[in-house]
C-alpha positions in Angstrom: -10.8 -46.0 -17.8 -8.1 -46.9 -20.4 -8.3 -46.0 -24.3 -9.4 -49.6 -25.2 -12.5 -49.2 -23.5 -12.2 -45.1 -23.8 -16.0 -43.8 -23.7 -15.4 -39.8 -25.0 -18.5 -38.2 -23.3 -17.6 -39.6 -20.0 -14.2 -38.8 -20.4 -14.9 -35.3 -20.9 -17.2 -35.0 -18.0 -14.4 -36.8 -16.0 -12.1 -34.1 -17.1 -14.0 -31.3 -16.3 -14.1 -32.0 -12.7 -10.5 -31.4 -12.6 -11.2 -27.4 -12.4 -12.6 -27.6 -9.2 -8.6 -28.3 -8.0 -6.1 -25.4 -8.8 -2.5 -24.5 -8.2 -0.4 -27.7 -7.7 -2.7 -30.1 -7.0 -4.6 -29.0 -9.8 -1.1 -30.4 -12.3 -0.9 -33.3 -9.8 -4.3 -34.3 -10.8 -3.7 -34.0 -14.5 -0.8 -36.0 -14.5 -1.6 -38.7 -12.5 -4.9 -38.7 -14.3 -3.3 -38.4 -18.0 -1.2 -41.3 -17.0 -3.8 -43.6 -16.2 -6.1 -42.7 -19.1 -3.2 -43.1 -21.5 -2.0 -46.5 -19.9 1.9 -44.9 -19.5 4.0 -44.9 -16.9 5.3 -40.9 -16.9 3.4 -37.9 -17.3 4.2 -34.6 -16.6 3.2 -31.0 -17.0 6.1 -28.0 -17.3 6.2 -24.3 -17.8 8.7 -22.1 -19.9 11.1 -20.1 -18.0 10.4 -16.2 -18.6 13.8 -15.7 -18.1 15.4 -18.6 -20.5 13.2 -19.9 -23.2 15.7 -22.6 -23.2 14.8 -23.8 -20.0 11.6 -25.0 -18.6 10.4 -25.8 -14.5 8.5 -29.0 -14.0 5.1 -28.2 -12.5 3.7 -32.1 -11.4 5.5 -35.2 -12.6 4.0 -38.7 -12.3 6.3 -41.8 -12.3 3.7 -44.3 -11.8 3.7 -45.0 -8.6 4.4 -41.5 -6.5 5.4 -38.0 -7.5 8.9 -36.8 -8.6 10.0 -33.2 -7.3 9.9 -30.8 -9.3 12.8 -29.8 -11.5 13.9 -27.6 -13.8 15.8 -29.2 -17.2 17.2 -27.8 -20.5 15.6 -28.5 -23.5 17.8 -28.6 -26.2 18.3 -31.8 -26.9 15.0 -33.1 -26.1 11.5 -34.4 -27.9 10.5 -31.5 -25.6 11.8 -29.3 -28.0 10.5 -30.5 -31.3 7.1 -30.2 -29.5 7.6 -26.4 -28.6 7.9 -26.3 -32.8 5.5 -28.6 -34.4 2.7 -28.4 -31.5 2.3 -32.0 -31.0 4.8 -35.0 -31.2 4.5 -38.3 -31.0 7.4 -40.8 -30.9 6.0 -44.3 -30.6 9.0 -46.5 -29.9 12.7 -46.3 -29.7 12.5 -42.1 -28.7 16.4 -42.9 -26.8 17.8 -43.3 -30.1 16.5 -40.3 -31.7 17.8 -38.2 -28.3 20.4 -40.1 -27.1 21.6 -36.4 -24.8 18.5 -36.4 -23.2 19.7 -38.1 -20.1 16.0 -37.8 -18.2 14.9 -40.4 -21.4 17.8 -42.7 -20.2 16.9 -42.3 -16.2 13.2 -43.2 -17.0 14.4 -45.8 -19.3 11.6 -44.3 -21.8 10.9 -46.0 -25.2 7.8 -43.8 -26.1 6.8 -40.2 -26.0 3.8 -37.9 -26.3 4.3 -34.5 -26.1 1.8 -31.1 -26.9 2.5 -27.4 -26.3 0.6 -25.9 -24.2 -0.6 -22.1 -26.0 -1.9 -19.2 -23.9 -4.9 -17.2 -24.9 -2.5 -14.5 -27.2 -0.8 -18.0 -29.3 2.2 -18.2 -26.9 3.7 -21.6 -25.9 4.1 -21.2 -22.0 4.5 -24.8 -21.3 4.1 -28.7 -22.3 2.4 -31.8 -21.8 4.4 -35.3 -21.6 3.3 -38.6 -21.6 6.6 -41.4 -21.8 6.5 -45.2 -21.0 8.7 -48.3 -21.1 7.4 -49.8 -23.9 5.8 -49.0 -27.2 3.0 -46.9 -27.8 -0.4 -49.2 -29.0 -1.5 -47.4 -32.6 -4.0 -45.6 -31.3 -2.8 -42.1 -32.2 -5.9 -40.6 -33.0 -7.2 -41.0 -29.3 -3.8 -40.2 -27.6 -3.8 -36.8 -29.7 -7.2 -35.9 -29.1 -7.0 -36.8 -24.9 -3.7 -34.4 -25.2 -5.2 -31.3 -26.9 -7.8 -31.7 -23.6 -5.7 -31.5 -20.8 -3.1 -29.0 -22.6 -6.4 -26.4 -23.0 -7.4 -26.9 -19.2 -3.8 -26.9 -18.5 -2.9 -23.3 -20.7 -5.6 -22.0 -18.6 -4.4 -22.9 -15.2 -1.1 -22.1 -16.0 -2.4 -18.0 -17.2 -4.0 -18.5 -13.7 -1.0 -19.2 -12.0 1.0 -16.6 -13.9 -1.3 -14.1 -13.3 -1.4 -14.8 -9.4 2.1 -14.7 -9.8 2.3 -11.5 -11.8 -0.3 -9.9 -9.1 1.5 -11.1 -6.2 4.9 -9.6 -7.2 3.0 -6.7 -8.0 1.4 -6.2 -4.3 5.1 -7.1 -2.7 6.1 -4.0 -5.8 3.0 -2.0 -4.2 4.3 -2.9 -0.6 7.6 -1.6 -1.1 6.5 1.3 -2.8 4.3 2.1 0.1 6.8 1.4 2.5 9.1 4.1 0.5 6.7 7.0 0.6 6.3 6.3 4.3 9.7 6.4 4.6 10.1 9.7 2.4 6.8 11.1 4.6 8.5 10.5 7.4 11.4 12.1 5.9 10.2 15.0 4.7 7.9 15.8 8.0 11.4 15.7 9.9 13.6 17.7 7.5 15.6 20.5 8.1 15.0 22.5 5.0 11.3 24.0 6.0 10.9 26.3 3.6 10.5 23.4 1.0 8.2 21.5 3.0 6.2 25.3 3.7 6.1 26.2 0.0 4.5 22.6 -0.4 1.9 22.8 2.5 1.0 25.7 0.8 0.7 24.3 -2.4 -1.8 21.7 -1.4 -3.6 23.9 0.8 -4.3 26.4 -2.5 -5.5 23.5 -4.7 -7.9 21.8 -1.8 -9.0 25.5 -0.9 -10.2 26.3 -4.1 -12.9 23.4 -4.6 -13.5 23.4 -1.2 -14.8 27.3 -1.3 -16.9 26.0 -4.6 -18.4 23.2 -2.7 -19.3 25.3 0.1 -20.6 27.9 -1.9 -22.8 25.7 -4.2 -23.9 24.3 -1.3 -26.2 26.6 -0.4 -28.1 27.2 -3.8 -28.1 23.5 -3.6 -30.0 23.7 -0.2 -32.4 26.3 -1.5 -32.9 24.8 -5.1 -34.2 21.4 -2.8 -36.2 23.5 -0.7 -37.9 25.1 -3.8 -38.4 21.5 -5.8 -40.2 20.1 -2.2 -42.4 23.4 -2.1 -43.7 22.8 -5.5 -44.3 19.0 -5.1 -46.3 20.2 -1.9 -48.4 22.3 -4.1 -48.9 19.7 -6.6 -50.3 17.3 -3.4 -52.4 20.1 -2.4 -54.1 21.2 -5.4 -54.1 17.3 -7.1 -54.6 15.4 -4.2 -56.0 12.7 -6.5 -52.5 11.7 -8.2 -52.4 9.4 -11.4 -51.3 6.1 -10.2 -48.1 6.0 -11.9 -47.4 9.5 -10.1 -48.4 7.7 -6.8 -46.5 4.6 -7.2 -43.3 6.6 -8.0 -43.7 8.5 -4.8 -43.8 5.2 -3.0 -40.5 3.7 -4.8 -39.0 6.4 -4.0 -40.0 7.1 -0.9 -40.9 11.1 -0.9 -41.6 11.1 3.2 -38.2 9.6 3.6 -36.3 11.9 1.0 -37.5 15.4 2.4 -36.3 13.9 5.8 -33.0 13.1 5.1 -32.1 15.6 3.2 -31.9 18.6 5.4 -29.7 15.8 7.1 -27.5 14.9 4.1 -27.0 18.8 3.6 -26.0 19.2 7.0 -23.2 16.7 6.4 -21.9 18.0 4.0 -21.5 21.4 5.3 -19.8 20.4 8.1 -17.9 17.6 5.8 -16.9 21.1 4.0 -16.1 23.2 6.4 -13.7 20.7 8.5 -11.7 20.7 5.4 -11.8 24.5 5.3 -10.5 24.0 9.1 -7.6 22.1 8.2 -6.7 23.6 5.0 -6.7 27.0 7.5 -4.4 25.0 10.0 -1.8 23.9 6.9 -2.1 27.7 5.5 -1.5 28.8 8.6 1.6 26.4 9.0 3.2 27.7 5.6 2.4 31.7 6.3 4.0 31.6 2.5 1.1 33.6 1.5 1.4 36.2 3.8 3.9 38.7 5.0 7.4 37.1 6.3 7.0 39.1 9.6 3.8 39.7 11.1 2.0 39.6 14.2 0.7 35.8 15.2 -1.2 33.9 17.6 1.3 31.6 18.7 -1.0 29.0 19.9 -2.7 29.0 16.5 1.4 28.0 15.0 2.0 25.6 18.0 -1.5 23.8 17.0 -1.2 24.1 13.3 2.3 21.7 13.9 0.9 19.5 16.2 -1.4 19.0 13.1 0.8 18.1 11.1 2.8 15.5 13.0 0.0 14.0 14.3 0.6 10.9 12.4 4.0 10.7 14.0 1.8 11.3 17.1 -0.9 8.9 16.6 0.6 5.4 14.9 2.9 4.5 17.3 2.8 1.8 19.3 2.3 3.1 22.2 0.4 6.2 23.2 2.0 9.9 22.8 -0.2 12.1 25.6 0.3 15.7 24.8 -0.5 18.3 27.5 -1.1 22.2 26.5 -0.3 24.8 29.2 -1.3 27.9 27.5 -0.8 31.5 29.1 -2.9 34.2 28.0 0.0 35.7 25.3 -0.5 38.9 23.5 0.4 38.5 19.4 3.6 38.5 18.6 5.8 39.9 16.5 7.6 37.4 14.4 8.7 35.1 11.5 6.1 32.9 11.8 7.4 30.1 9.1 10.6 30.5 11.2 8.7 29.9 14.6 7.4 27.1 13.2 10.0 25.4 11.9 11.7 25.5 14.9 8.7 23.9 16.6 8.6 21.1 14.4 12.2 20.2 15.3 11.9 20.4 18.5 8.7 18.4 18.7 9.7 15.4 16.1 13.0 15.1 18.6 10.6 15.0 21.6 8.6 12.0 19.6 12.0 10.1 18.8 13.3 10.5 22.5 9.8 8.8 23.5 10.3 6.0 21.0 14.0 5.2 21.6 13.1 5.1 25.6 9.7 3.0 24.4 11.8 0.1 22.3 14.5 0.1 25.0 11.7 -0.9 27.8 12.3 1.8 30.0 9.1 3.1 30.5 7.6 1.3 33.6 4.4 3.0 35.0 4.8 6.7 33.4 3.1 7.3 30.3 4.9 9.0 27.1 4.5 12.6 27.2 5.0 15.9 25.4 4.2 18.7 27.7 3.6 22.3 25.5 4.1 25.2 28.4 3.7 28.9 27.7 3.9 32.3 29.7 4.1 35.9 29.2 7.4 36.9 30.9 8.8 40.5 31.7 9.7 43.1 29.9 7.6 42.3 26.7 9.1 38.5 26.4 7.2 35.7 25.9 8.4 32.0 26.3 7.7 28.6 25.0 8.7 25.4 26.9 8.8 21.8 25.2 9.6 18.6 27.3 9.4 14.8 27.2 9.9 12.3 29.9 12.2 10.4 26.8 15.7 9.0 27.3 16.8 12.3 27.9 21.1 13.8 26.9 23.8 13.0 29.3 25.4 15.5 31.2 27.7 17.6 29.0 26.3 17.2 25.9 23.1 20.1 26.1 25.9 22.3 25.2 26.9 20.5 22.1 23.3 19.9 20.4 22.9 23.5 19.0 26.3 23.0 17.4 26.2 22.4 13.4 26.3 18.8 12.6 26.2 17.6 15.7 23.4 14.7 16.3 22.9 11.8 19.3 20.9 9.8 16.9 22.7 6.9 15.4 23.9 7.4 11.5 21.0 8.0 8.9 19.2 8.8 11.8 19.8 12.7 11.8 21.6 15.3 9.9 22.9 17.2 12.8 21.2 20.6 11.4 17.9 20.7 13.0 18.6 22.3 16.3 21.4 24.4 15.0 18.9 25.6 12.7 16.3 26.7 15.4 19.3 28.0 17.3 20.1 30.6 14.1 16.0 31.2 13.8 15.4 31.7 17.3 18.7 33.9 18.5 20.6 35.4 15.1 16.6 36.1 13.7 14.5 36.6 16.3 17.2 38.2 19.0 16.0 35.7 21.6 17.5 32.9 23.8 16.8 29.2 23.5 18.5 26.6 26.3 18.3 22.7 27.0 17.7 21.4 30.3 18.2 18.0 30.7 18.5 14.9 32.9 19.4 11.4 31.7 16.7 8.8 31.1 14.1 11.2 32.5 13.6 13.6 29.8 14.4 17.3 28.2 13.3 20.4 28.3 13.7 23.0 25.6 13.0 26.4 26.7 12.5 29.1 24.0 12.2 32.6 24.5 11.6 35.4 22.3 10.9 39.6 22.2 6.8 40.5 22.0 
């Protein structure tokens, strides 16, 4: 099809097949199309820079005969230009002399030039359409213009496509990162020192979920009874009116009445128990804080060993291997104790068990033994109760155990660790708590850190 024998109603229907193509070979497409249809030898299809409006990327070039790489080009200087300011330009013959700098004119060896901007939806040029050829243009303006206002309104829409695609993929790689911060800061914050932060916060979020949670919960049961109440009185209504209007009767089959006062005792049920596992955890994180109670107080000390476990059982759970976790539990009477302490010192010594197990995991040293965190307590004499935390990690070479209650000390590599955890627990557990807390260790095979506190 050329423009002598140019037949508009199949040309438009030729044109709009070239949605079905998107992306690049969507702008190859055009411009090896526009070239043919406008009998020239160079087409091409380009995009403003958002970063220099001075500069625009070539999306799909056509040279006649194969493709030309894209490139980008300055457009000062160029019929480019003047068509970024009038909208459409058309130079039929001797274009060189008019822009003798434009040295892409002088490659191509161009003597004509059709160019259109190419406007998004809000009025903005993104981009241009060109059409250049060796020779003169025929008079046949009319056509040209009209074949170029086409493929620059299928082109300003591809183009929004692209930059949209382009917008939302630098968004999700934004998202990503953003992601991979707060799992980073998570990851931070679970292992910090400073507990009494990361308490107040627990506690924080365990007061707002509690609050709706106790609403749901107690809603729920007026909600159970108001259900029951609303069946009763349709049952009376089938009893007394067993002949039902038919609209009455159809509705009860749309809507399935048998099925409904089924499932709902069912649906009910879920929810309470939906309800009162969050009441559970909200209870374990409470329980973790202990902001809300007295600072000293008699505890279960399984219920603060639990209540951690809980909340590093991410760290627990995505690795990629599996963490087994074995409880030992004596029969302990309550203690006597700083529970927010206690548990702080837990969570240090727990989170270094986990990265003991992960630094022995990535260094292939784990051959038939399975990662593990064993949890052991007993009731010892004289009123004394002790808590024992191993892992069968990489273990602290011999002469170091001494060292890792000292401030600032740390056998993780830099960034790694601060050096204050364990010096930390030491303070909570002997200078607080007037107890004893020792490391036992053995290279590559694990440690063991015993604590051991007055009832």
């Amino acid at each position: 099809m050329t423009i002598d024998n140019f037949d508009w109603e199949y040309n438009r229907k030729l044109i709009g097949g070239i949605p079905s193509q998107s992306g690049p070979n969507f702008f190859r497409g055009c411009v090896q199309y526009l070239a043919q249809v406008l009998q020239v030898k160079y087409a091409l299809i380009s995009e403003i820079l958002d970063s220099d409006p001075r500069q625009a990327r070539v999306l799909a070039c056509w040279s006649g005969d194969n493709f030309i790489p894209d490139f980008e080009y300055d457009l000062r200087g160029t019929p480019c230009n003047h068509v970024y300011k009038t909208g459409l330009k058309i130079y039929p013959h001797s274009v060189q002399k008019v822009f003798p700098e434009d040295k892409n004119l002088l490659t191509w060896q161009a003597e004509s030039y059709l160019g259109i901007a190419i406007v998004n939806s809000h009025g903005k040029n993104i981009g241009h359409i060109a059409a250049l050829d060796t020779k003169p243009l025929k008079n046949t303006y009319q056509e040209q213009e009209s074949i170029l206002k086409i493929f620059a309104t299928r082109s300003a829409a591809e183009i929004e496509h692209m930059l949209a695609r382009k917008a939302l993929k630098q968004q999700n790689i934004y998202l990503k990162e953003t992601i991979k911060k707060l799992q980073k800061t998570q990851s931070q914050l679970i292992h910090a020192e400073k507990m009494s932060s990361l308490g107040q916060m627990v506690a924080g979020v365990a007061h707002e979920i509690n609050n709706p949670v106790n609403f749901i919960l107690g809603n729920l049961n007026y909600f159970n009874n108001y259900t029951k109440d609303l069946l009763d009185l349709i049952h009376l209504f089938q009893e007394h009116l067993p002949d039902l209007p038919k609209d009455i009767q159809s509705k009860i089959q749309e809507i399935e009445l048998d099925y409904l006062e089924k499932d709902l005792p069912d649906l009910l049920s879920s929810m309470i128990g939906g309800t009162n596992r969050i009441s559970e955890i909200v209870k374990l994180l409470r329980t973790f804080s202990h902001l809300d109670e007295a600072e000293r107080k008699y505890v279960d000390i399984h219920t603060g060993i639990n209540s951690t476990l809980f909340i590093l059982q991410a760290n627990l759970k995505n690795q990629p291997f599996h963490i087994k976790v074995i409880k030992d539990y004596d029969q302990l009477p309550l203690v006597y104790c700083y529970p927010s302490g206690l548990n702080q010192v837990l969570m240090n010594i727990i989170s270094n068990a986990i990265y003991a197990l992960e630094t022995k995991f990535y260094q292939n040293e784990f051959v038939e033994e399975q990662p593990t965190i064993s949890i052991r307590t007993k009731k010892l004499e004289n009123n004394w109760i002790g808590i024992y935390i191993s892992d069968n990690g990489m273990g602290i070479k011999e002469g170091i155990c001494s060292k890792i209650f000292d401030p600032f000390f740390t056998t993780k590599p830099v960034g790694k660790g601060t050096g204050l955890g364990l010096s930390i627990s030491y303070q909570i557990i002997v200078e607080q708590h007037k107890g004893k807390i020792e490391c036992i260790s053995s290279d590559k095979k694990g440690t063991e850190l015993g604590i051991e506190i007055p009832i």
